[in-house]
C-alpha positions in Angstrom: 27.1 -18.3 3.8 24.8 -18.7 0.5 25.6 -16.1 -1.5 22.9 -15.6 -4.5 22.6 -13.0 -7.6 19.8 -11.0 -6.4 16.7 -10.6 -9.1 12.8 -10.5 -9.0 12.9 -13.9 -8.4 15.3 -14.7 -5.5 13.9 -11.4 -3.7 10.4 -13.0 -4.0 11.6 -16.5 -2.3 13.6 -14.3 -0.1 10.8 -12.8 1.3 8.3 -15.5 1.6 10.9 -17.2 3.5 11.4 -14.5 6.1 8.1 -14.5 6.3 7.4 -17.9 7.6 9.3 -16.1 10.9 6.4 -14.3 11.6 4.4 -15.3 14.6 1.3 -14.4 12.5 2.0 -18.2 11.2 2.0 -19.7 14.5 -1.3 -21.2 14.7 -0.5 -24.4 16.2 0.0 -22.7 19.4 -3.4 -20.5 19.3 -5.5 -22.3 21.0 -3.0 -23.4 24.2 -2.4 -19.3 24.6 -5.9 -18.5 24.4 -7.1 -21.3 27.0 -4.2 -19.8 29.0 -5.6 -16.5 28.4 -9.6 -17.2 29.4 -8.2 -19.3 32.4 -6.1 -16.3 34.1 -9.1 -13.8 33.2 -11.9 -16.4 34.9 -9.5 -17.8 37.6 -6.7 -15.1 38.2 -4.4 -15.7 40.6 -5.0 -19.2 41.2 -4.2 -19.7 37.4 -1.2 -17.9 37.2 0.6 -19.8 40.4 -0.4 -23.0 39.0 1.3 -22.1 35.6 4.1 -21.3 37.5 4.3 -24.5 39.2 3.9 -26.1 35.8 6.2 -24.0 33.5 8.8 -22.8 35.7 8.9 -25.5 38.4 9.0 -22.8 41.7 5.6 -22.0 44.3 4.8 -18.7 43.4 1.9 -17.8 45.5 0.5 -14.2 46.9 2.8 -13.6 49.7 6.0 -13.5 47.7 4.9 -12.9 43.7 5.8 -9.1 44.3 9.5 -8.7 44.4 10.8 -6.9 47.7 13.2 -4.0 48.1 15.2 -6.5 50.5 15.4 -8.8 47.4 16.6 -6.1 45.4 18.8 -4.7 47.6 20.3 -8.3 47.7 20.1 -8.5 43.7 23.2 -5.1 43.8 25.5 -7.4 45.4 25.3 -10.4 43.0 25.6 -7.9 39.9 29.4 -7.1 39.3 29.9 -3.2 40.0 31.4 -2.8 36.8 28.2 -4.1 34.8 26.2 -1.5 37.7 28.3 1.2 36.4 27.9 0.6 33.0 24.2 -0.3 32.9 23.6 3.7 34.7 26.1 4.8 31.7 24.0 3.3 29.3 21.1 4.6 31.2 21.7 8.5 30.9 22.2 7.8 27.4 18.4 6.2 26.2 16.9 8.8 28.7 18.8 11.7 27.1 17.7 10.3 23.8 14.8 9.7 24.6 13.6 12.9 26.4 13.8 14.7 22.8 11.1 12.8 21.6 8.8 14.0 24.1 5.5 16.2 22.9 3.5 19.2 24.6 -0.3 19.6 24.8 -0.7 22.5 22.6 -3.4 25.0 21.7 -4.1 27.9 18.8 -6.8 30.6 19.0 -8.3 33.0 16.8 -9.5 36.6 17.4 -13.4 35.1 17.0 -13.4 33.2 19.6 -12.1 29.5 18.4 -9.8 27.6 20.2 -8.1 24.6 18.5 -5.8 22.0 20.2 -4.3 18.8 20.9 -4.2 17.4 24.6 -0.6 15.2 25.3 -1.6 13.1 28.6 1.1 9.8 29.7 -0.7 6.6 29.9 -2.0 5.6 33.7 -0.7 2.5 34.0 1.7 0.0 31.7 3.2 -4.0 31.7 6.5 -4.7 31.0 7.1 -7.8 29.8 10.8 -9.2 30.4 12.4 -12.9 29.4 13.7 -14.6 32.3 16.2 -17.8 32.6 18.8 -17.8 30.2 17.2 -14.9 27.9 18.1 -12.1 31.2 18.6 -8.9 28.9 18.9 -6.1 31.3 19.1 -3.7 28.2 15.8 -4.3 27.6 14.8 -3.3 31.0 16.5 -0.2 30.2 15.1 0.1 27.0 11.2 -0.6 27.9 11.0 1.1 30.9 12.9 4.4 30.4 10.6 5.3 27.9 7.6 4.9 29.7 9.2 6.6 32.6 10.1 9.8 30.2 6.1 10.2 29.1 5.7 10.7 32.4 3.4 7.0 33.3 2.9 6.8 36.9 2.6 2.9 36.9 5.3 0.6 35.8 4.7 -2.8 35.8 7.5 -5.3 35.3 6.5 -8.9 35.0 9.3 -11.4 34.1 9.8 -15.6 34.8 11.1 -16.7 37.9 13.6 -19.3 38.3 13.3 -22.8 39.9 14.5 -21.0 43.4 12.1 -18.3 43.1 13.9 -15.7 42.3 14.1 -13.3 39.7 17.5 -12.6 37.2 19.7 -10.1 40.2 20.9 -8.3 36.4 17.3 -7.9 35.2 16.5 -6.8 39.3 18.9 -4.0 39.0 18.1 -2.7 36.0 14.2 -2.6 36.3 15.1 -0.4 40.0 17.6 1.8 38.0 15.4 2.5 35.2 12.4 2.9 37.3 9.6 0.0 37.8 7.2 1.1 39.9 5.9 -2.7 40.6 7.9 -6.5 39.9 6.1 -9.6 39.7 7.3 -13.2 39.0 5.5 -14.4 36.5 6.0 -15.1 32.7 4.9 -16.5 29.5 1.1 -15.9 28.7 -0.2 -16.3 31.5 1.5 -12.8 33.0 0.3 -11.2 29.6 -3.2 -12.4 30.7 -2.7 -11.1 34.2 -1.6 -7.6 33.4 -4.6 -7.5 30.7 -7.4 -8.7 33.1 -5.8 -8.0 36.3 -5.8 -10.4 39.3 -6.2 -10.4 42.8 -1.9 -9.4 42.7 -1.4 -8.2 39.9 -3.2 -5.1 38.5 -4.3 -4.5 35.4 -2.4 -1.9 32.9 -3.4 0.3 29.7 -0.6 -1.1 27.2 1.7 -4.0 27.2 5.2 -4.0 25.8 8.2 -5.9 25.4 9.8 -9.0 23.9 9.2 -12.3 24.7 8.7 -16.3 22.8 6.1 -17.4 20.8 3.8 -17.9 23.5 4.3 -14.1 24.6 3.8 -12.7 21.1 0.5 -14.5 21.0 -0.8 -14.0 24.1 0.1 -10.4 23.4 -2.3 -10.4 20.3 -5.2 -12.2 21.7 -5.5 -9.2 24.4 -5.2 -6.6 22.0 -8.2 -4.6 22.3 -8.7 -5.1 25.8 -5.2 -2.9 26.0 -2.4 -1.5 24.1 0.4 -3.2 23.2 3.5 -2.3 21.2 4.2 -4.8 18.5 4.1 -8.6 17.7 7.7 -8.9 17.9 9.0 -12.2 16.0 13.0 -13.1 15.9 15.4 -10.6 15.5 17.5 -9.5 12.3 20.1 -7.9 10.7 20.8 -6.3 6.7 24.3 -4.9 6.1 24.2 -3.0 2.8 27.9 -2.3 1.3 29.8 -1.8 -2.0 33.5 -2.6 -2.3 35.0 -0.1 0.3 33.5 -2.0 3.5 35.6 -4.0 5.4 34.6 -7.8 5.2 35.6 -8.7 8.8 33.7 -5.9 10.4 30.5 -7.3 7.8 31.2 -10.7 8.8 31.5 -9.9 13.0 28.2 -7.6 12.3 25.9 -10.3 10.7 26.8 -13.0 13.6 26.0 -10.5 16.0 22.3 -11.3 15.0 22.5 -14.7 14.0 24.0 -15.7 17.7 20.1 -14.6 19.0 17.8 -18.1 17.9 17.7 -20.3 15.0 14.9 -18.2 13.4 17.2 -15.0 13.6 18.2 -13.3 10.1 21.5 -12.0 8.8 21.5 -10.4 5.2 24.4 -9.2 3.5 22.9 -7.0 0.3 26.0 -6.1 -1.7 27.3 -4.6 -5.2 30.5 -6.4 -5.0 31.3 -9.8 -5.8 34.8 -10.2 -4.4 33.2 -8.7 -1.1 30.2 -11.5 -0.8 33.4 -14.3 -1.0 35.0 -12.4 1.3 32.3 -12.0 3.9 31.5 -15.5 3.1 35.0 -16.7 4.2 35.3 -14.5 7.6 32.1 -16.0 8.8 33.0 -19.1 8.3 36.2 -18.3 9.9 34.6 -16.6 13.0 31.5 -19.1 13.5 34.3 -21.9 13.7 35.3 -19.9 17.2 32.5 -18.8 18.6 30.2 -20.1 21.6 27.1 -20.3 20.1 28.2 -22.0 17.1 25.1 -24.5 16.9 22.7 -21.6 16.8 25.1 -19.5 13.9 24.9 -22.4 11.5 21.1 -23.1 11.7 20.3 -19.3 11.7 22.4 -18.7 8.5 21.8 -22.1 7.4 17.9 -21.2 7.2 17.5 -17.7 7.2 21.2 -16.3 6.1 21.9 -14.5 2.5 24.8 -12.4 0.9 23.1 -10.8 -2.0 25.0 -9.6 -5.1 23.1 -6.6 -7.0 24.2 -5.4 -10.1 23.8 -1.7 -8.8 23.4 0.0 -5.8 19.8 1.2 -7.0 19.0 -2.2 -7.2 20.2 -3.1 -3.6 18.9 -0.1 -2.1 15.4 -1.5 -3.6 15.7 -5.2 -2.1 16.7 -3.5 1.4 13.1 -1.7 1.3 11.5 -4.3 0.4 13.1 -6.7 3.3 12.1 -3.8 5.7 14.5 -5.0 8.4 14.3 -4.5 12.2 18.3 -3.7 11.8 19.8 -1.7 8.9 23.7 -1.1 8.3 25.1 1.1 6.0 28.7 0.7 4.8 29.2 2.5 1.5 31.5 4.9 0.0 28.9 7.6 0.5 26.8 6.2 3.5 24.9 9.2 4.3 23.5 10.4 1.0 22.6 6.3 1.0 20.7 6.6 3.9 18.5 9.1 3.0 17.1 6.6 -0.2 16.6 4.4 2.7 12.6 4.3 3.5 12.0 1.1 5.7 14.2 0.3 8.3 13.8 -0.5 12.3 17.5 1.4 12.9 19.8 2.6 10.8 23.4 2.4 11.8 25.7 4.7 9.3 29.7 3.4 8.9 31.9 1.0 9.9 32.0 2.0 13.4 27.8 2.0 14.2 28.0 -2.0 14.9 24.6 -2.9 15.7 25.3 -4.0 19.4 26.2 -0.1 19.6 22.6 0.0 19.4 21.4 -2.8 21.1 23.0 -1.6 24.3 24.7 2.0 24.8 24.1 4.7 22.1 20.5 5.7 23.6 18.2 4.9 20.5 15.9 2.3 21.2 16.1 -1.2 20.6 13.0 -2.3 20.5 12.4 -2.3 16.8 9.9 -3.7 14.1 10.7 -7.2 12.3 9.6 -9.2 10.0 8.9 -6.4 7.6 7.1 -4.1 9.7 9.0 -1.2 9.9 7.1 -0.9 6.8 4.5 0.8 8.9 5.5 0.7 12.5 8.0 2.7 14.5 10.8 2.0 17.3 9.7 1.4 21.0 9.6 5.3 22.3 8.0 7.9 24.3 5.1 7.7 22.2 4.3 4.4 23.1 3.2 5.7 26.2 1.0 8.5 25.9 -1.9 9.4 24.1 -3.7 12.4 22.5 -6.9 14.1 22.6 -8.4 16.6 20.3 -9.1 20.3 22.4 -12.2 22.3 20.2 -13.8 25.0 21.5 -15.8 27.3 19.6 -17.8 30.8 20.5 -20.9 31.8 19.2 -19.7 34.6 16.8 -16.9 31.4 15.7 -20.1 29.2 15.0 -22.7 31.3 13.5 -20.9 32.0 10.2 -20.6 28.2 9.6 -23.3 26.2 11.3 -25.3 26.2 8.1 -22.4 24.4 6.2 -22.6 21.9 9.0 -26.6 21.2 8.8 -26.2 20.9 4.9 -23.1 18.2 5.5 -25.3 16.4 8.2 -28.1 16.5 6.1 -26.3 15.2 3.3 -25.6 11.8 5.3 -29.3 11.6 6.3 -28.0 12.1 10.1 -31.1 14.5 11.4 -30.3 14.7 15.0 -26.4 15.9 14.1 -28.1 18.5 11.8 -30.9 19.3 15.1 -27.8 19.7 17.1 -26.3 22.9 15.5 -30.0 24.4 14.2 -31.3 24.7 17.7 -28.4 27.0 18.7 -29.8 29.2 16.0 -33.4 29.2 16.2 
């Protein structure tokens, strides 16, 4: 790996190179998702089978798009009962987790007769998007769907590719029924964005639309904003391991090719206030991309979008990690916890030499489902909040009103809005 003396400079090119991952900069590719897009909302279901004939090769049509209990009874006999076991392990663990973030309708009165409040009500109806073909993740299954399940939404609607045969991933099958998927459909890329935005003859039409999926997904996903929710514009993943001289540069190395292995495009930053450990990182990953399966993908990730960062302090490389914002954060220092708490922009945090990332990724119960590309800046892990939303409860009495209503003419009156101000004077008159 490049390792480079981090200053204003490099941490500028730095950043403008991450950057460039965003799918924000993808506008070659606009105008084939949003001709997708307007041909699934005029056409509907004849659209999205003849995508399907084109981009995944099978005849998806109306009498088998919806996946079948008998399929997905057939699906728990292909998955190995060890991987069963452990994907209803790792279950119990993101609902557990994910219960505590769930928030109560709540309400506060005064003797005078006002009542104040806030209203906590689960969405109707949401999409699940899920990668098919070589890109099965089951944990995301787990990790979109639980939440949803925990607000309490009614309507789960997983949509994922299906293969040449027809059929869907039997891994990505059992997860969807163990986590709790109201609905399966076979069909991906935009087009099944389209559908669960617009709804078609099959497929209905949901309030919010999560989960990862390619270029054509992201923007497909933000062309329908608006029309629904959505989550994020997800772009590829990454990974920042911040450490001083007491972290182990094997365990560094292992953790920043855990993320590389995903695409080309994926990130693995180490930030660091040791020399000897950048050479020593550098060396192990060299070492373990040499034997690893994906070795084609390591070396164009790191070769593009791969750094070890030497800062002269770890003020300084607590500063560059805030600034890089990533979607993953590790924290090996001699004091890791007092570190994490300078830490203000990170997707997950993972504190010691024993939080790998894939701890995350798969079992621990935090979600994985995480901002990139700098956005945990300003936007949140994948959670129950995603799936509900919130109404303001105000209820005032007359004895609550009268002692304020002429504030409230005078403030109406003061943005020229008559009728607002005729609204509160005629309870007085």
């Amino acid at each position: 790996m490049r390792i480079v003396k981090l200053n204003n400079e490099t941490k500028k090119d730095i950043l403008d190179n991450l950057l460039k991952r965003s799918p924000n900069n993808y506008d070659k590719f606009t105008d084939t998702v949003n001709e997708i897009v307007n041909n699934v909302r005029e056409n509907k279901d004849e659209a999205i089978f003849e995508y399907t004939r084109k981009f995944d090769g099978c005849d998806i049509n109306a009498s088998n798009i919806l996946v079948t209990k008998d399929e997905i009874d057939e699906a728990y006999t292909l998955v190995e009962p060890e991987l069963i076991d452990v994907i209803r392990k790792a279950l119990v663990n993101i609902r557990t987790y994910h219960e505590k973030q769930k928030q109560y309708s709540w309400f506060d009165s005064t003797a005078n007769g006002t009542i104040l409040g806030q209203k906590v009500t689960p969405l109707d109806a949401v999409g699940v998007y899920v990668p098919g073909g070589k890109a099965a993740y089951p944990s995301s299954v787990l990790m979109n769907i639980i939440p949803a399940q925990v607000a309490g939404v009614e309507k789960i609607v997983m949509v994922t590719p299906p293969g040449k045969d027809g059929r869907v991933n039997p891994g990505t099958l059992v997860a969807a029924n163990e986590a709790g998927a109201t609905h399966i459909y076979k069909v991906g890329g935009a087009q099944a964005i389209a559908a669960l935005a617009f709804g078609t003859q099959s497929i209905p039409r949901v309030d919010k639309i999560v989960g990862p999926g390619n270029i054509f997904v992201a923007l497909a996903k933000k062309a329908v904003f608006g029309f629904v929710g959505i989550d994020s514009i997800a772009g590829p993943s990454e990974i920042l391991v911040l450490a001083d001289e007491t972290a182990n540069p094997r365990y560094v190395a292992a953790d920043l090719l855990s993320q590389a292995e995903h695409d080309e495009m994926a990130s693995a930053i180490l930030v660091t206030t040791s020399e000897e450990l950048a050479k020593q990182v550098s060396e192990e990953v060299d070492g373990f991309v040499a034997t690893l399966s994906r070795r084609d993908i390591l070396e164009k990730s790191l070769e593009n979008y791969g750094y070890i960062l030497v800062a002269d302090s770890m003020d300084e490389a607590i500063d560059a990690a805030n600034q890089i914002a990533s979607e993953h954060l590790e924290i090996v220092t001699k004091d890791a916890f007092n570190t994490m708490t300078r830490i203000k922009n990170a997707g997950a945090i993972f504190i010691g030499e024993y939080s790998s990332e894939p701890l995350g990724d798969y079992f621990a119960g935090p979600n994985h489902v995480l901002p990139t590309n700098g956005t945990a800046r300003f936007f949140s892990p994948l959670g129950v909040d995603t799936f509900i939303k919130k109404s303001s409860i105000i209820s005032y009495s007359r004895e609550a009103l009268e002692p304020i209503h002429k504030d409230i003419i005078k403030f109406a009156e003061a943005e020229y809005l008559t009728a607002h101000a005729n609204s509160i004077k005629v309870r007085f008159e």
